[in-house]
Each structure stands twice: as structure tokens, then as C-alpha cells.
C-alpha positions in Angstrom: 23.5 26.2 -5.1 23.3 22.3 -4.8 25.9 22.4 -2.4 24.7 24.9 -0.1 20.6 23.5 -0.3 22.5 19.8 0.3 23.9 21.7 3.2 20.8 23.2 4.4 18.7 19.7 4.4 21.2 18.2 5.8 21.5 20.5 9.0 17.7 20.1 9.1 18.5 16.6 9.4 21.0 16.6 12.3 18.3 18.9 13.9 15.0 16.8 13.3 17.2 13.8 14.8 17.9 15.8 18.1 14.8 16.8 18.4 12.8 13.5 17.5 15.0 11.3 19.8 14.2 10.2 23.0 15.8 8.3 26.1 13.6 5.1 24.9 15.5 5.4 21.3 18.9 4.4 23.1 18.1 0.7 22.5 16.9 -1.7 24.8 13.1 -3.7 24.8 10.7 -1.5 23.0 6.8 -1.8 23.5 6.3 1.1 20.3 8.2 1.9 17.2 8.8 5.0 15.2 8.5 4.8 11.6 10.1 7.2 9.3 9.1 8.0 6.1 8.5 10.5 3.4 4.9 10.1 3.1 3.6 12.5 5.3 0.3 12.0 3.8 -0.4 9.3 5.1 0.2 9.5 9.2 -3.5 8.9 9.4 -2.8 5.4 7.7 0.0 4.9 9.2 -1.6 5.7 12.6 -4.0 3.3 11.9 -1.6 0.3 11.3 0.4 0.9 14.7 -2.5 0.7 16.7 -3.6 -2.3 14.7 -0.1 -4.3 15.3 -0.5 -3.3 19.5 -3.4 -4.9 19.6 -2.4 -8.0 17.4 1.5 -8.5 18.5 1.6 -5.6 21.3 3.9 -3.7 19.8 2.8 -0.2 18.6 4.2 1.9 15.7 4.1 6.0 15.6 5.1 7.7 12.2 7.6 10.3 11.9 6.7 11.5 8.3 8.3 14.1 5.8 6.9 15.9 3.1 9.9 17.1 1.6 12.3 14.5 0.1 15.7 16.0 0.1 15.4 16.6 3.9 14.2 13.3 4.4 17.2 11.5 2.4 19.4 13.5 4.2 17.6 12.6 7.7 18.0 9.1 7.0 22.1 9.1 5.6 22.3 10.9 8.6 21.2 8.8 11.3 23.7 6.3 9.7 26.5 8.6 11.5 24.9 9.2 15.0 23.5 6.8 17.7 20.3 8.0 17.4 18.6 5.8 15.1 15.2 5.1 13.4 13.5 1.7 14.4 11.7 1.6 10.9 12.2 3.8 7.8 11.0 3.8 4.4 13.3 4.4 1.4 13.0 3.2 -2.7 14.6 0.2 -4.2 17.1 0.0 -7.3 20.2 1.6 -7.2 19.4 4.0 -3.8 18.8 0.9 -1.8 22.0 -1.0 -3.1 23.9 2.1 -2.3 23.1 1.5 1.8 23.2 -2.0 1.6 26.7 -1.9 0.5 27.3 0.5 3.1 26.2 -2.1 5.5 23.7 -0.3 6.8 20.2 -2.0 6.5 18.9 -5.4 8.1 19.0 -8.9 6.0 15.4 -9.5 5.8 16.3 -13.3 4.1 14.2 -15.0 6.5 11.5 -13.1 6.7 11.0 -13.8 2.7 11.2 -16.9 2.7 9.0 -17.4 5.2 6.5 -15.5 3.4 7.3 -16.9 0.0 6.7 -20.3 1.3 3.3 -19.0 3.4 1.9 -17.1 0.2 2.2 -13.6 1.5 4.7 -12.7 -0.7 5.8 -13.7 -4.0 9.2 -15.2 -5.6 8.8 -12.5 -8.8 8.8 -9.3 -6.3 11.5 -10.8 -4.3 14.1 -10.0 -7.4 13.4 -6.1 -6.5 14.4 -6.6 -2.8 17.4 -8.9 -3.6 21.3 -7.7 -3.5 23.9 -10.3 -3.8 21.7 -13.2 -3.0 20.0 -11.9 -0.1 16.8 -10.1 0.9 16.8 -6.6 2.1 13.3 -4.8 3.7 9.8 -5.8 2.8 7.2 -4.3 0.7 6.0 -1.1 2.4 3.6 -0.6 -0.7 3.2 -2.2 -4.8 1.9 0.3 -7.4 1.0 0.0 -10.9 1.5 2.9 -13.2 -1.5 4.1 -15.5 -3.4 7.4 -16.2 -6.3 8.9 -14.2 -8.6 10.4 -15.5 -11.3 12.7 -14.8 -15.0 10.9 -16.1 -17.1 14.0 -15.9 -14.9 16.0 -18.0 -14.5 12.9 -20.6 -18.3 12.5 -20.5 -18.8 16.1 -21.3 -17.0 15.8 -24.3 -17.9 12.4 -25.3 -14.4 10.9 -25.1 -13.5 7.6 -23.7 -10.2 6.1 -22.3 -7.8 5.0 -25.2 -6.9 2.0 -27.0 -4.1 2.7 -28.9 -1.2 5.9 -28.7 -2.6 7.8 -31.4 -6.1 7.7 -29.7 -4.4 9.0 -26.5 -2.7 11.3 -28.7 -6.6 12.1 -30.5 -7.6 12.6 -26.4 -5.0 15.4 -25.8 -5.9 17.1 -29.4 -8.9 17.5 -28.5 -9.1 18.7 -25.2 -6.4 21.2 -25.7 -8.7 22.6 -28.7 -12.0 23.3 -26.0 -9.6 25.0 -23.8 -8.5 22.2 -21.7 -5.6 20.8 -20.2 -4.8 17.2 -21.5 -1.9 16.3 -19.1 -0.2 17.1 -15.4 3.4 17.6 -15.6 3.3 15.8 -12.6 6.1 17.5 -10.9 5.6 19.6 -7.8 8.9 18.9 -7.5 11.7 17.4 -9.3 11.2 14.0 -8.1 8.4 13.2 -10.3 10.2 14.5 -13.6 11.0 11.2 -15.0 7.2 10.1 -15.4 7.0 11.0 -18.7 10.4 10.2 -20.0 10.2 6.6 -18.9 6.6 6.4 -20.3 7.5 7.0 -23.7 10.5 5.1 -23.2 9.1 1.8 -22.2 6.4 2.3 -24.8 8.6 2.6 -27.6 12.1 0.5 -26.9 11.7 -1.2 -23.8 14.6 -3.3 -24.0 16.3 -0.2 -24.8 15.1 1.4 -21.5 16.0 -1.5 -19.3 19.6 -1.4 -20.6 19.9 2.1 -19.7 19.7 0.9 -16.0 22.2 -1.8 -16.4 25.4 0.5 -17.9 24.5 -1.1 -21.4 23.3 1.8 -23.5 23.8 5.4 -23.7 21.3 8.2 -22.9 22.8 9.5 -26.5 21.5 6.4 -28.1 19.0 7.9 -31.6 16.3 5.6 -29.3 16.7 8.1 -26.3 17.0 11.2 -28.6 13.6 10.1 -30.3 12.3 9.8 -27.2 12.7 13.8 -26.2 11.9 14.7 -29.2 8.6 13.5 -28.9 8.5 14.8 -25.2 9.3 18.3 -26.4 6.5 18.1 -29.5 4.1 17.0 -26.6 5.0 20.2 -24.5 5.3 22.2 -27.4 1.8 21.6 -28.6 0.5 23.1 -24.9 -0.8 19.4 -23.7 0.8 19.7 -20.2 0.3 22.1 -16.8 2.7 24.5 -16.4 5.7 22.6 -15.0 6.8 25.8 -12.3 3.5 24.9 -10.5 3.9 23.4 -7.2 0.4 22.6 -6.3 -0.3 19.4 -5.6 -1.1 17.1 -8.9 -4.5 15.8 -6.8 -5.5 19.5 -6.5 -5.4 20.1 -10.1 -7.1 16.8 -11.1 -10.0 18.0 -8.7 -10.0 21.3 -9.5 -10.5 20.3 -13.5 -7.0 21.9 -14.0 -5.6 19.1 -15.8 -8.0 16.1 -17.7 -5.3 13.1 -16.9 -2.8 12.6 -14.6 0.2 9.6 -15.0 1.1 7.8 -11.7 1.0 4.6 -9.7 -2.0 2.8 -8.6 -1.0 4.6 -5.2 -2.5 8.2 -5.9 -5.8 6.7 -5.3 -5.2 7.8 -2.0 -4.3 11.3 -2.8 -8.0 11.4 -4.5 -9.7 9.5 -1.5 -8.4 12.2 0.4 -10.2 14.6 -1.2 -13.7 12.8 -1.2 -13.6 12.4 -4.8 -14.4 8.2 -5.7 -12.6 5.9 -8.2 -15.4 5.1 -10.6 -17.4 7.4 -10.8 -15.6 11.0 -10.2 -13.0 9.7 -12.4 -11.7 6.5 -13.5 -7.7 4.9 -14.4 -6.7 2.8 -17.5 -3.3 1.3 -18.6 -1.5 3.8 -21.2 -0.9 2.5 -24.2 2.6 1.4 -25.7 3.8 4.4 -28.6 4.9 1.7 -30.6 2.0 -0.9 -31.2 4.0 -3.7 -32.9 5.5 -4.3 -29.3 4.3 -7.9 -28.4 3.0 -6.7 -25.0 2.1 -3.7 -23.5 5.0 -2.0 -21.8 3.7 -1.0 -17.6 5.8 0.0 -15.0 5.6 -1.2 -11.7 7.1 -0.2 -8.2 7.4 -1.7 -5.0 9.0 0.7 -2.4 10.2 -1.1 0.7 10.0 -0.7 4.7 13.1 -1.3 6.0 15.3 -1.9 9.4 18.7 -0.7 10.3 21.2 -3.4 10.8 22.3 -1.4 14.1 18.4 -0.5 14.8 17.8 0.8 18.1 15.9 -3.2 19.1 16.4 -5.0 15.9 14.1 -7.9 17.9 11.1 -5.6 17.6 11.9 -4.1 14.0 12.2 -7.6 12.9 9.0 -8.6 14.6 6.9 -5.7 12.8 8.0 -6.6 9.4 7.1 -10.3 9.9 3.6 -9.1 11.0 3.5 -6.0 8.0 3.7 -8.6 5.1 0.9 -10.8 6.8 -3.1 -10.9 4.9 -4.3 -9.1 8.3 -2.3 -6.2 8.4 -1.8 -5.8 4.7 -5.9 -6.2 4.0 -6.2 -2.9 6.5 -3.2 -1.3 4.9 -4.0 -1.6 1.2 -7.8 -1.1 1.8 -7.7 2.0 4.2 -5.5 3.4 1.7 -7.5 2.5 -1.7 -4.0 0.5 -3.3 -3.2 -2.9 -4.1 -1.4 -5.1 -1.9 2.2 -6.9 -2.0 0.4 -9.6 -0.5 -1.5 -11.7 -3.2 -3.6 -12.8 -0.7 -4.9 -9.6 0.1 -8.2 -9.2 -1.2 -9.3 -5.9 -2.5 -12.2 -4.3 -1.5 -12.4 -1.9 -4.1 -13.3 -3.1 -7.2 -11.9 -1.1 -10.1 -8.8 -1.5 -8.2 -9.4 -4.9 -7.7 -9.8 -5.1 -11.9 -6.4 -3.3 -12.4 -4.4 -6.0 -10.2 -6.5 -8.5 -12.2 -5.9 -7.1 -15.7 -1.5 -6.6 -14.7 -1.7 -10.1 -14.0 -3.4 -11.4 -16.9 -0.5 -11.6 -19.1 -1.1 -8.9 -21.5 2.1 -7.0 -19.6 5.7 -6.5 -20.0 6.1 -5.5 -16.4 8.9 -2.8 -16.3 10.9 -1.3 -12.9 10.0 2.4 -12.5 13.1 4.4 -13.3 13.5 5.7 -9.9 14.4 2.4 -9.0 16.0 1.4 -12.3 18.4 3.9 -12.7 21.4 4.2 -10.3 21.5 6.9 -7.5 24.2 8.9 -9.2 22.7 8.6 -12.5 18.9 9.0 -11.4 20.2 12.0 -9.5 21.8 13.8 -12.4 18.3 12.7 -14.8 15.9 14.4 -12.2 17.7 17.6 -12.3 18.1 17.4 -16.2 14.8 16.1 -16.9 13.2 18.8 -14.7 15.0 21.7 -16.4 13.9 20.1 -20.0 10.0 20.4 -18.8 11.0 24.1 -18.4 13.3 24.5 -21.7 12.6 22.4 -23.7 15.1 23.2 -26.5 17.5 21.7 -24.1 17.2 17.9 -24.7 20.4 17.0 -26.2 23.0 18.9 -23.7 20.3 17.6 -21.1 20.5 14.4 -22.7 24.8 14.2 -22.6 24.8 15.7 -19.1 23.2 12.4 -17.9 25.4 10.2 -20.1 28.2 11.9 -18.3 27.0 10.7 -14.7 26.1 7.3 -16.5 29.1 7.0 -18.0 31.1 7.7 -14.6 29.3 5.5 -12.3 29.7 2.3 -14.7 33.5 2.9 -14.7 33.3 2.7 -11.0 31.1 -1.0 -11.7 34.2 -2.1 -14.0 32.0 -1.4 -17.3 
């Protein structure tokens, strides 16, 4: 079945790049660029920021966007193999963006960060996310904290308030579930989004535990791990989550009153700006809280997901000259605020100001910031975990074979590392 859907998005692919190229995308000095990327939310933002960069360095930008990120991966691995190929495209860091790289496929951006290092408009501490063997590779398309939203009227209704500690979180979802409400989204219209809650109660518990997971040094077997799903599957058992076969959109249900919380990044502001509802007052975000509490600092994951170039881009001149200007405090002040999300640029001042408090408060100290598994883990591996961790949400009585599935891909790709 995996073989024949790979298949399937992969001819989709080939197809979407016949069909989206044009006699301008042979090469040559480009006045507009198309950008690529699996947000297809967000064209109107995106729209937004190309005419912004014509008018400011006369080069335009028009978005190509996917909703659907199988098809969209397999767009992108197959331009690699055609000479039709994308000026910009977005794409995750970690182990997926190491994998091109070393394939030889995606534009040294060295220069460009250091330039921006030195300026301001970008920080030595991200530049570790973007880094493979000493160099710099894309920019910071967007930064996102992760936390829980949650929905004010329907905490106010039943006089609850966002939690301090795990077992008050714990108190929240006990609660709600006994007047008939849902505590927690699954969030996972698709698989992509199953490891949300496995890393969460990962990082909260064993942190260093989880960050040697992504380095080869532990096993997905470890008791740590197995405590871990255990929990999980009480969690589930005890009816705190939305069905996990629904595929409606985790926004919709947070609207709708479906679900009471919903974990994600800083970045599904957007998905509730969308939908008129405002950060504040229709509902509000706060940092979960670590499982373990003798942890010396909270435990909260952070991802930056980059905007990259092709080392054979169709005019690497004008991709070049769009991610100097995307990483400058004019065009990432329009991008962040537009969008209601933080900035990679800590110049960037945020109009918003409960998001403006939750950059504040990540910064203050109180933090152990921790690399969201999609980007921790390595493709093969994260790979095998989303299809494991997404049956689990549906059987949850499968943990441990889930658990030694994923071992198995970690344990192969780390013998190909010489672990």
C-alpha cells in the first residue's frame, strides 16, 4: 500500500511540475519568483510578501502551495531529477534537510548568516538548526513555540484556569471529560502531526532522554520510552482526546467547541485568525507544563522551519537576493504580524501582545528549549515513528510492537552513521 500511494504522489509530482513550469523557469534574469511550499494556507500571506519585496528590491514572489504533504515531498525530490526547478521552496530542518544537503542539492546560505548575525536579524543560537558540517543551509521561513491553546469561554464557563503544574493539567482534562467535554485534539488530520503528544510527554519527563533519541544514543525500547506510552495510552484510554480517524481540521474543532485545548506551535494562531476568532479573548495559549516537576526547567519545544534555494536554482542571483531581504526587520515585521507569529528576527517587533508575552516569557530563562521531533529525529526514523505513532492513537494496545518497529528503523539508520 505504501508503495503504490508513494507511487501515486509521486506521479502527481512529475505532473504538477509539467504543468507549473514555464518558458521563464528555464533560467536566465528573473523579475518574479515562485515559491513552493506546503502551506497552502497561507497563499494570502504569502501573496502579500511578494508584492511587498517588488516594491522594495523589484523582484516579485508568487506561491505555489500544497495542502497535502506526501505530494508535496515528493514534488520537491522530484524536481531534484528534472530541469524544471523551483526558485524557492520550503522544507523542515533536522534529519530531512541533512538528507538533501548531502545530496548536494540545496544553496550554502553561509553568507547570508553571517551577515545577519552580525546586523542583528538573526541569531548565533538558531543558526545551530540551519548548520551541516560547518555551513549554513536556507533561512528561517518561520520560528514557533509549542504550548496549548485553549478555548477562554469554555474555561470561564466552568471556572477553570490555565495550569501550573501536570497534575493540574491533568485536574483540567478530569474535569472537562466529566461535563461532557473534550479535554484534548489528537491533533492529527493526518499522520504528520502524530508525534505531538509523544514528544510532549517525552521532553516533560526525560528530556535528556529524548534528545538522545535523535542522536542514535538511546533506544525507543528504553523503560523511559515505554513509560512514556504508557501514559499516552492511559490518557486515550480515559476518553481525554478527539477521535483520532477525524480529519477535520484541528482549528475547526477548537471553534466549533469540539475539543477544550489544542497542542501546537505559536504558528496556529493563524489557523484561528483565519477564522475571526482573537488571541485573548476567544481563547488564550500557555506553556504546558513538564510531567516531571523536579526537572530544573521547563521542558518547550521549538521549531524553525527554513526557506530554502536550490544549488542548481533556475537564477540562483535572484533566490539569493530574496532570502537576504526575507530575514530583514521590514519584511519579517509584515510577515510575522500579518500572520499573528513570532519572528526569526529579534528585531521584529510584535504587534500582538499575548504573542508578544510568549516570545518574552521563552526568552526569560525559565526554558529548556528542545528541537521538535520532526526535526530531531532522522528521516528514516521520523518516517517509521509517524506511521507507528499514528496507528497507536488508533490501537492503543499496540505500544510496545509500535515501540520496537521504530527501534528497528533507528537501529538501521545509525549502522549506516557508523554507530
Amino acid at each position: 500500500m505504501r508503495l503504490r500511494v508513494t507511487a501515486l504522489a509521486t506521479g502527481a509530482a512529475m505532473l504538477a511540475l509539467a504543468s507549473c513550469s514555464s518558458g521563464n523557469d528555464s533560467g536566465g534574469s528573473k523579475s518574479e519568483l515562485k515559491l513552493y511550499n506546503d502551506k497552502g494556507a497561507w497563499s494570502q500571506f504569502f501573496d502579500q510578501m511578494g508584492a511587498q519585496s517588488k516594491t522594495e528590491i523589484g523582484l516579485g514572489m508568487k506561491p505555489v502551495g500544497y495542502t497535502d504533504e506526501p505530494t508535496y515531498t515528493a514534488f520537491i525530490k522530484a524536481s531534484f531529477r528534472t530541469k524544471v526547478k523551483p526558485d524557492l521552496f520550503t522544507w523542515s530542518t533536522g534529519g530531512r534537510l541533512t538528507e538533501i544537503v548531502k545530496q548536494k542539492q540545496v544553496a550554502d546560505t553561509t553568507d547570508i548568516w553571517q551577515a545577519a548575525i552580525k546586523s542583528g536579524d538573526l541569531s548565533a543560537d538558531l543558526a545551530k538548526y540551519y548548520t551541516i558540517d560547518g555551513k549554513q543551509y536556507c533561512v528561517p521561513l518561520n520560528t514557533a513555540y509549542w504550548g496549548m491553546f485553549y478555548n477562554k469561554k469554555m474555561f470561564a464557563k466552568y471556572k477553570l484556569k490555565p495550569p501550573a503544574t501536570w497534575a493540574e493539567l491533568e485536574n483540567l482534562a478530569r474535569t472537562l471529560k466529566s461535563k461532557g467535554e473534550t479535554p484534548f485534539n489528537h491533533t492529527t488530520p493526518t499522520s504528520l502531526f502524530s508525534f505531538v503528544w509523544f514528544e510532549q510527554l517525552l521532553v516533560g519527563t526525560n528530556p535528556d532522554l529524548y534528545e538522545k533519541l535523535g542522536t542514535g544514543q538511546a533506544s525507543y525500547t528504553d523503560p523511559g520510552v515505554v513509560d512514556v506510552m504508557k501514559r499516552w495510552k492511559t490518557m486515550i484510554d480515559a476518553g481525554w482526546f478527539s477521535n483520532p480517524g477525524d480529519k477535520a481540521d484541528p482549528a475547526d474543532h477548537f471553534k466549533s467547541g469540539k475539543a477544550a485545548m489544542v497542542s501546537s506551535g505559536t504558528w496556529f494562531n493563524t489557523s484561528m485568525t483565519q477564522r475571526q476568532l482573537k488571541l485573548g479573548e476567544d481563547y488564550g495559549f500557555f506553556f504546558i507544563p513538564n510531567v516531571n516537576p523536579s526537572l530544573p526547567k521547563t521542558s518547550l519545544v521549538f521549531e524553525s522551519g527554513p526557506l530554502c534555494s536550490l544549488t542548481k536554482a533556475p537564477d540562483p542571483a535572484a533566490s539569493t537576493k530574496f532570502l537576504k531581504w526575507w530575514v530583514t526587520p521590514a519584511a519579517q515585521e509584515k510577515w510575522a504580524n500579518s500572520r499573528g507569529d513570532v519572528s526569526g528576527n529579534p528585531r521584529v517587533k510584535i504587534a500582538q501582545p499575548e504573542l508578544s508575552k510568549i516570545t518574552k516569557e521563552a526568552a526569560g530563562g525559565e526554558y529548556r528549549l528542545m528541537q521538535r521531533y520532526f526535526e530531531a529525529a532522522p528521516a528514516p526514523v521520523l518516517t517509521a515513528a509517524l506511521d507507528g505513532l499514528s496507528g497507536f492513537t488508533v490501537k492503543p494496545d499496540t505500544y510496545m510492537k509500535v515501540l520496537e518497529t521504530i527501534q528497528k528503523a533507528n537501529e538501521q539508520y545509525w549502522k549506516t552513521q557508523g554507530n
